[in-house]
C-alpha positions as MATLAB code, in Angstrom:
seq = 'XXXXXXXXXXXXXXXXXXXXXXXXXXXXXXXXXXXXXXXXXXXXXXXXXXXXXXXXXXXXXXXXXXXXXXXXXXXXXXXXXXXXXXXXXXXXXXXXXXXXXXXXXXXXXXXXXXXXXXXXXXXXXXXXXXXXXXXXXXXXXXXXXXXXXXXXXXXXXXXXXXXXXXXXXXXXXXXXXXXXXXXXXXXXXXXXXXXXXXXXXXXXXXXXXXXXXXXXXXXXXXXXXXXXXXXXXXXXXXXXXXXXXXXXXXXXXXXXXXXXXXXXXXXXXXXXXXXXXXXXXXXXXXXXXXXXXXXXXXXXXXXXXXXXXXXXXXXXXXXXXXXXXXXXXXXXXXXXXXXXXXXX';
ca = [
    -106.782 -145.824 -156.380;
    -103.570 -146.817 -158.025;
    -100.039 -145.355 -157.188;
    -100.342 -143.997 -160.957;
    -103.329 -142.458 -160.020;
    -102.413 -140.087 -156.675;
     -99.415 -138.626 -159.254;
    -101.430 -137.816 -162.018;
    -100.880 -134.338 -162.347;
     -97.129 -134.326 -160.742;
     -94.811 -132.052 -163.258;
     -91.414 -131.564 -162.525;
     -88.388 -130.217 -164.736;
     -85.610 -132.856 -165.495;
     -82.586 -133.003 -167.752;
     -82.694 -135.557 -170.579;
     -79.804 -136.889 -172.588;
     -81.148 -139.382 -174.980;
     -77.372 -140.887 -175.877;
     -74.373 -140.557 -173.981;
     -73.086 -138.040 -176.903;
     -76.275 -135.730 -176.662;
     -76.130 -132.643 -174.993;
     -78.234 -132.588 -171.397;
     -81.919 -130.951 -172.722;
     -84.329 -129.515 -169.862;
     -87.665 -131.676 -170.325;
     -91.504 -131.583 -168.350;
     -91.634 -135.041 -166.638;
     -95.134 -136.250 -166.104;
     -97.040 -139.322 -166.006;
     -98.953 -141.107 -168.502;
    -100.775 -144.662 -169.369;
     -97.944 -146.647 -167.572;
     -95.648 -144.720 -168.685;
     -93.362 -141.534 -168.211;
     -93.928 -138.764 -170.252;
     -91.304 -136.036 -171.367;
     -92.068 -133.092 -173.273;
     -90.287 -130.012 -174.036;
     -90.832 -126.414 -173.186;
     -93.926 -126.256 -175.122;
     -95.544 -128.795 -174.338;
     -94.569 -131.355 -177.273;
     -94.197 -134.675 -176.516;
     -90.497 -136.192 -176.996;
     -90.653 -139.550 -175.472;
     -92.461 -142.436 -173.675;
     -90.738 -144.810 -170.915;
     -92.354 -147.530 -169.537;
     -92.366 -147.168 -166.063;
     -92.071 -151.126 -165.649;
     -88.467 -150.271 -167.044;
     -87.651 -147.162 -165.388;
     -84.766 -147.476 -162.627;
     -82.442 -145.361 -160.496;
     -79.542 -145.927 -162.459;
     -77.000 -142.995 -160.393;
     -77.252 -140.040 -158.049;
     -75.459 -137.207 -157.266;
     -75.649 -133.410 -156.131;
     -77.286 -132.211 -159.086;
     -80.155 -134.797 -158.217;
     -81.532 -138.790 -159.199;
     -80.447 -140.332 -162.124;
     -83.268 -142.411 -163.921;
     -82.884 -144.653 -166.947;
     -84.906 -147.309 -168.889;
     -81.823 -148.868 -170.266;
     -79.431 -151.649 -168.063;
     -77.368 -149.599 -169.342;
     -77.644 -145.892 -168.885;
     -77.495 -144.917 -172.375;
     -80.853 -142.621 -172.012;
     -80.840 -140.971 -169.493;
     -82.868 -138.566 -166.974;
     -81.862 -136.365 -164.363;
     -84.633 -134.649 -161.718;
     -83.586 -132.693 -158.406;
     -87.667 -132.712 -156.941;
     -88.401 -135.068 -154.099;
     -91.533 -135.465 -154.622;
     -90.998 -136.867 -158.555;
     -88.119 -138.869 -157.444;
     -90.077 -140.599 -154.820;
     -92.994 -140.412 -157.266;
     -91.235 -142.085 -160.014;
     -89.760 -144.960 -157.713;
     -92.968 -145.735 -156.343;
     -94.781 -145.872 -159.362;
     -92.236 -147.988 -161.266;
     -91.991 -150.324 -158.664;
     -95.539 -150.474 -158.090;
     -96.015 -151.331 -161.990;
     -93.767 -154.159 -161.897;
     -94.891 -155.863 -158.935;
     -98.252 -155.523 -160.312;
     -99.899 -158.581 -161.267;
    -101.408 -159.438 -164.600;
    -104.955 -159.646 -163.626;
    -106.264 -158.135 -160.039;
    -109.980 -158.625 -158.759;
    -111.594 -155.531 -156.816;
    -111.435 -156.439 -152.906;
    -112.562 -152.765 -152.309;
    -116.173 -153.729 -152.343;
    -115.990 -156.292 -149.811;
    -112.990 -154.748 -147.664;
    -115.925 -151.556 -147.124;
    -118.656 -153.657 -147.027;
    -117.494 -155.869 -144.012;
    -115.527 -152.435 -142.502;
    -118.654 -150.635 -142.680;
    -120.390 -153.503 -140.514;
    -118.126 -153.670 -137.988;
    -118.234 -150.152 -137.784;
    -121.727 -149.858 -137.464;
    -121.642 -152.458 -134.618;
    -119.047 -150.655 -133.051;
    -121.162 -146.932 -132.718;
    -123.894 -148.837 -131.253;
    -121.824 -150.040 -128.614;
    -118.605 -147.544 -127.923;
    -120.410 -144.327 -130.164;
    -119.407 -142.945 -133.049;
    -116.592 -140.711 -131.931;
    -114.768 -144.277 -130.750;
    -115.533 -146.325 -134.120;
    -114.521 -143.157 -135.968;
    -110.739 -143.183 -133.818;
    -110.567 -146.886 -134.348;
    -111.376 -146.643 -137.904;
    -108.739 -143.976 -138.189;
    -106.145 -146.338 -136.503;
    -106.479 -149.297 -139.086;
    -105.522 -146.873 -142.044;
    -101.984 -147.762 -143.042;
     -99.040 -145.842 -143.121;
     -98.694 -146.034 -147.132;
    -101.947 -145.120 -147.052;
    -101.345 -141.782 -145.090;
     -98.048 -140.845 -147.176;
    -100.597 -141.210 -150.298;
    -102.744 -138.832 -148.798;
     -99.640 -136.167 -147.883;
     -98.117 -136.700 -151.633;
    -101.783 -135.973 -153.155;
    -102.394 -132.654 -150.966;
     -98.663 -131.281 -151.934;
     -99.778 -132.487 -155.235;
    -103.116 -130.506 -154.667;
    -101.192 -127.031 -153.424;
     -98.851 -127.060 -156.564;
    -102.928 -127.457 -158.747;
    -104.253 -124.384 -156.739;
    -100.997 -122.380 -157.528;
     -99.072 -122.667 -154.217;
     -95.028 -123.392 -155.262;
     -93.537 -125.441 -153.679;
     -89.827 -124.487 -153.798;
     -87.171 -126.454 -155.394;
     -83.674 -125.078 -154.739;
     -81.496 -127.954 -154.260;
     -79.401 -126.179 -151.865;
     -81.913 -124.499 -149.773;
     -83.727 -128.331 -149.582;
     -80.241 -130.097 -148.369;
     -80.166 -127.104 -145.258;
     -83.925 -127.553 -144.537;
     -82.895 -131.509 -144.110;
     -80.151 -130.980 -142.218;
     -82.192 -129.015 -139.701;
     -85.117 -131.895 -139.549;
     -82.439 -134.258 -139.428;
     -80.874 -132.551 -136.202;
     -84.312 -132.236 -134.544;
     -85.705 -135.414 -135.296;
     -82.772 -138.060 -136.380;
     -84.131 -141.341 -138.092;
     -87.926 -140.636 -137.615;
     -88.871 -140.346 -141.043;
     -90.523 -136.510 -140.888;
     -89.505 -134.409 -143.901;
     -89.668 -130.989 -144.681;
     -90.755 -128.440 -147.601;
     -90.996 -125.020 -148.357;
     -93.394 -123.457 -150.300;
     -94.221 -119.512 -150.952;
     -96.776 -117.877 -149.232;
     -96.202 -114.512 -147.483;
     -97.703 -115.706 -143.927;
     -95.525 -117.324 -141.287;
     -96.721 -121.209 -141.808;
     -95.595 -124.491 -140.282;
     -98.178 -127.169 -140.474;
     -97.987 -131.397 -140.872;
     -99.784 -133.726 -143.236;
    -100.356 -137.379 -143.473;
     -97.133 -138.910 -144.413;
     -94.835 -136.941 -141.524;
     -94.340 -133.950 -143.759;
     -93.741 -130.980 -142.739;
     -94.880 -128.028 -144.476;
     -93.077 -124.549 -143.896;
     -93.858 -121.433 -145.883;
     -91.191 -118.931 -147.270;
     -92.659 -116.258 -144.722;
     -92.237 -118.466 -142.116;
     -88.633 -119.007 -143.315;
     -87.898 -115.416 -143.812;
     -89.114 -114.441 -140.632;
     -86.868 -116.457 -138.226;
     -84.260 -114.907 -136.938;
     -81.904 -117.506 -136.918;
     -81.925 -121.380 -137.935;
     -82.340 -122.536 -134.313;
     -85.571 -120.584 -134.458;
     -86.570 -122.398 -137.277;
     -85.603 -125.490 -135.686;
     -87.799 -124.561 -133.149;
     -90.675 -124.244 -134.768;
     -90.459 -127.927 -136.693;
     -89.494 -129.408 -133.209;
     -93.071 -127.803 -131.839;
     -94.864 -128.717 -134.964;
     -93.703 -132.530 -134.698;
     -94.829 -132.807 -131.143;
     -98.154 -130.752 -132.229;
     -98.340 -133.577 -134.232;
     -97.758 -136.548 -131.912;
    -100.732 -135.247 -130.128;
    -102.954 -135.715 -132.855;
    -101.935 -137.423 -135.963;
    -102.646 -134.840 -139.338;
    -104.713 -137.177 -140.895;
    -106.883 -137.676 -137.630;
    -107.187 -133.836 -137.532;
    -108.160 -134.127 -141.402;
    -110.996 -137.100 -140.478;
    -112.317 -136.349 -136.869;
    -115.072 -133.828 -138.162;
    -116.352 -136.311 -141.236;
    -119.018 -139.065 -140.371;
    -117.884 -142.886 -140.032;
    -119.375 -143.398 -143.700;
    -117.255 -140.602 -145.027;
    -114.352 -141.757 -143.287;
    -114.880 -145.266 -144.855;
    -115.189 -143.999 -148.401;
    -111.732 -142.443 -147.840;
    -110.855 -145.935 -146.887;
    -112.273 -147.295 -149.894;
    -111.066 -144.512 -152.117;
    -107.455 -144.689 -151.092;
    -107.296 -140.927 -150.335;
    -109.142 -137.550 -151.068;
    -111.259 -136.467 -153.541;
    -110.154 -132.763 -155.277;
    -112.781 -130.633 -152.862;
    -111.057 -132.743 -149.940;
    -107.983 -131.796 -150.663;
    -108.414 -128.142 -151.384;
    -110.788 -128.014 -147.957;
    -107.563 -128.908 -146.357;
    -105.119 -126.795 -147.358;
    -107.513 -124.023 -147.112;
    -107.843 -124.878 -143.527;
    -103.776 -125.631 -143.189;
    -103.071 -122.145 -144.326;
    -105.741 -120.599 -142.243;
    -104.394 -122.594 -138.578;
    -102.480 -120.052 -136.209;
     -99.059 -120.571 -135.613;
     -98.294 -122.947 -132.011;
    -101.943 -122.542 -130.869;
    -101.083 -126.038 -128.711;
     -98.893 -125.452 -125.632;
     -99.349 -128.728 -124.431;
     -96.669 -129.767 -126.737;
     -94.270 -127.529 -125.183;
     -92.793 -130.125 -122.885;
     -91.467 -132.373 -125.387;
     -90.808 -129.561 -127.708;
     -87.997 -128.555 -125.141;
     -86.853 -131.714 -124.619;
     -86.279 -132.592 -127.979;
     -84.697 -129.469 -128.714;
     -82.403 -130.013 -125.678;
     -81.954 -134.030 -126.897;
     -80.517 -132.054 -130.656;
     -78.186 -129.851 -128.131;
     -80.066 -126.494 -129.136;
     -81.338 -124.002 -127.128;
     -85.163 -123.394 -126.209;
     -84.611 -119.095 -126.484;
     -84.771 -118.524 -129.991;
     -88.717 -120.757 -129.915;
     -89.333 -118.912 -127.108;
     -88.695 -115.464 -128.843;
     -90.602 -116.132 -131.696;
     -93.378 -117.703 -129.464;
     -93.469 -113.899 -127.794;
     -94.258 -112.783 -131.363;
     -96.541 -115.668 -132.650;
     -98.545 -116.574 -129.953;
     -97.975 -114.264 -127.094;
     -98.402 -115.971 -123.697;
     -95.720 -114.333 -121.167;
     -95.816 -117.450 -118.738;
     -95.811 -119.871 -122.136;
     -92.664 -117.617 -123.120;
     -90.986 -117.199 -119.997;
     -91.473 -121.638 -119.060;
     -89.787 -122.241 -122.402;
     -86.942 -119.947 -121.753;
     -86.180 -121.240 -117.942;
     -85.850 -124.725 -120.083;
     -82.510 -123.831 -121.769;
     -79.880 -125.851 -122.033;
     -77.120 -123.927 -123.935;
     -75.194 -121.320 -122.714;
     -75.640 -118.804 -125.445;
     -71.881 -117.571 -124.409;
     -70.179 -121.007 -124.636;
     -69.458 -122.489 -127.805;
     -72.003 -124.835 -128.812;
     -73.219 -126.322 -132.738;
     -76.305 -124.087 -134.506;
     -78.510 -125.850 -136.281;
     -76.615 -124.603 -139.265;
     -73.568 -122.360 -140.570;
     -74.144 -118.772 -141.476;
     -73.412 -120.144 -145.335;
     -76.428 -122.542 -145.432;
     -78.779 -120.778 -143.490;
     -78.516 -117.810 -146.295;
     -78.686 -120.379 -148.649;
     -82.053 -122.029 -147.181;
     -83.421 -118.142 -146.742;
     -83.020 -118.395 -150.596;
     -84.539 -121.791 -150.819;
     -87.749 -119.801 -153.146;
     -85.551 -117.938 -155.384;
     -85.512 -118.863 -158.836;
];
C-alpha cells in the first residue's frame, strides 16, 4: 500500500485563490493519480497539482497554506488535520519516491511467515502473534489510525471540524499528556465515547463532550483512556483475536481491508466507557503531574461505570483544593467553544 493509497477517499473543504488578485473560492480537495484534485461545489473538476510540487508555503489561524508555486501565486488554504497531514505526507512521500521500486512484500511475508511459524511451534501462537505485533512500525500504526478515521467519515460518522473547538480539545491533550504525540478528535454520535486507535489518536464523541460537566472532566476521561491504552496498545486490541496468517497479511498489506475497518469501529463504538480500572493508578497520577484534580473523573466514573470503592479510591487521590485557586484545564470561553466543536 502506498501513502496515496490509505487517503484515497479523504475530502476536505479548502479555500482556493488561483492568483493573488482572485477572490478566495471554497473548493473539495481530494486525491487523484499523483496528484491533488479540486473541484467545486458540484463536483466539477477545476484543477490538478502535482503532489511532487505541492508545499506548505504559510500558516495561520484560519488553517495550512499549500501551494505548487515557489512562489505562492496559487494558492490553497485547508483548516482539517487530517488533509493537512494527509497532503504533507503524500507529497513528500511522492518526491522521495524513486523512479523504479521492486516488490519486497513477497519476500518480507514469505521469510516473516517462517519465522513465525517456527516461533508457534516453540513459544505458541499467542507469543508469535505478540511478537509479530511488536515488529509493526510506528508509521505503520498511524496508517492504520488515518485509514479507520478515514473509514468512519465512509460509513457517515462526522468527524467535526470547528477550528476553534479543535485548538481547546488540543490544549486539553496537551495539558494531560505534554510532548507524547496523542491527539484528539471529535466526532458526532449521541453516546458518551472515548476510545484510541493505532497512531495515538484519541477519539471522543460529541455526547461524550456534551455530557461532561466541566473540561477537567473531560480531561479526565482522555487521561484514563491514554493509560487504557498503555496497557494494551489499540492496534494489539485490533490484532489479538486474528490468526498469525491474518496478522501477517496486515503486515503485508500495510493496513486494513474495508470489512476490517468497519469491524472496528463497529466494535469502538460498541466498548463501554472505563471498563479497565487497572489504569486508574496512573490515570491519577497523570492528572495530578497536569495539576488537575481526580473529582470531576471520579464523578463521571459514578455515572459511567459505577463502582463505589473505584469512585471513592479516585477521589481520596486529589490533589487540588477545589477552594484554592488553581488552573482548569480551560477558561469558561473555550470550553463553550469546544462544547460547540460539532456545530456547523
Amino acid at each position: 500500500m502506498t501513502a496515496l493509497d490509505q487517503y484515497e477517499r479523504l475530502e476536505a473543504v479548502g479555500l482556493w485563490r488561483e492568483t493573488p488578485q482572485a477572490a478566495p473560492r471554497e473548493v473539495i480537495v481530494s486525491f487523484g493519480n499523483a496528484t491533488l484534485v479540486l473541484s467545486d461545489m458540484k463536483d466539477v473538476t477545476l484543477t490538478h497539482w502535482s503532489l511532487t510540487a505541492t508545499r506548505r508555503f504559510a500558516e495561520d489561524e484560519t488553517g495550512v497554506t499549500f501551494s505548487p508555486d515557489s512562489d505562492g501565486a496559487e494558492a490553497l488554504t485547508i483548516a482539517d488535520p487530517l488533509m493537512i497531514e494527509a497532503i504533507e505526507r503524500i507529497s513528500t512521500a511522492a518526491r522521495s519516491l524513486p523512479e523504479r521500486r521492486r516488490p519486497v512484500w513477497p519476500w518480507v511475508a514469505g521469510g516473516l511467515f517462517a519465522a513465525l511459524v517456527v516461533a508457534a511451534v516453540m513459544v505458541g501462537p499467542e507469543i508469535a502473534g505478540s511478537l509479530l505485533r511488536g515488529k509493526i512500525a510506528p508509521v505503520q500504526r498511524d496508517r492504520i489510525g488515518i485509514q479507520i478515521v478515514a473509514e468512519m467519515r465512509e460509513s457517515g460518522q462526522t468527524i467535526c471540524r470547528n477550528r476553534r473547538g479543535q485548538t481547546a480539545l488540543d490544549r486539553i491533550v496537551a495539558r494531560v499528556a505534554p510532548g507524547s504525540g496523542w491527539s484528539a478528535r471529535v466526532f458526532r454520535h449521541h453516546a458518551a465515547r472515548i476510545f484510541a486507535i493505532p497512531g495515538q489518536r484519541l477519539m471522543i464523541s460529541s455526547g461524550l463532550v456534551a455530557g461532561a460537566r466541566d473540561p477537567d472532566a473531560l480531561a479526565g476521561w482522555i487521561a484514563l483512556e491514554i493509560e487504557e491504552a498503555a496497557l494494551e496498545a489499540p492496534l494489539d486490541a485490533l490484532l489479538a483475536d486474528d490468526s498469525l496468517v491474518e496478522q501477517i497479511d496486515v503486515l503485508r498489506r500495510g493496513g486494513l481491508d474495508a470489512a476490517e475497518r468497519q469491524a472496528a469501529i463497529d466494535t469502538y463504538l460498541s466498548m463501554p466507557l472505563a471498563d479497565r480500572p487497572e489504569a486508574d493508578p496512573a490515570t491519577m497520577e497523570r492528572l495530578a503531574a497536569a495539576d488537575l484534580p481526580t473529582v470531576p473523573l471520579s464523578t463521571a466514573l459514578a455515572w459511567a461505570a459505577p463502582d463505589p470503592d473505584r469512585v471513592a479510591a479516585m477521589r481520596r487521590a486529589n490533589t487540588i483544593d477545589p477552594d484554592s485557586p488553581y488552573t482548569p484545564s480551560l477558561d469558561d470561553f473555550s470550553w463553550i467553544t469546544l462544547q460547540a466543536i460539532c456545530a456547523d
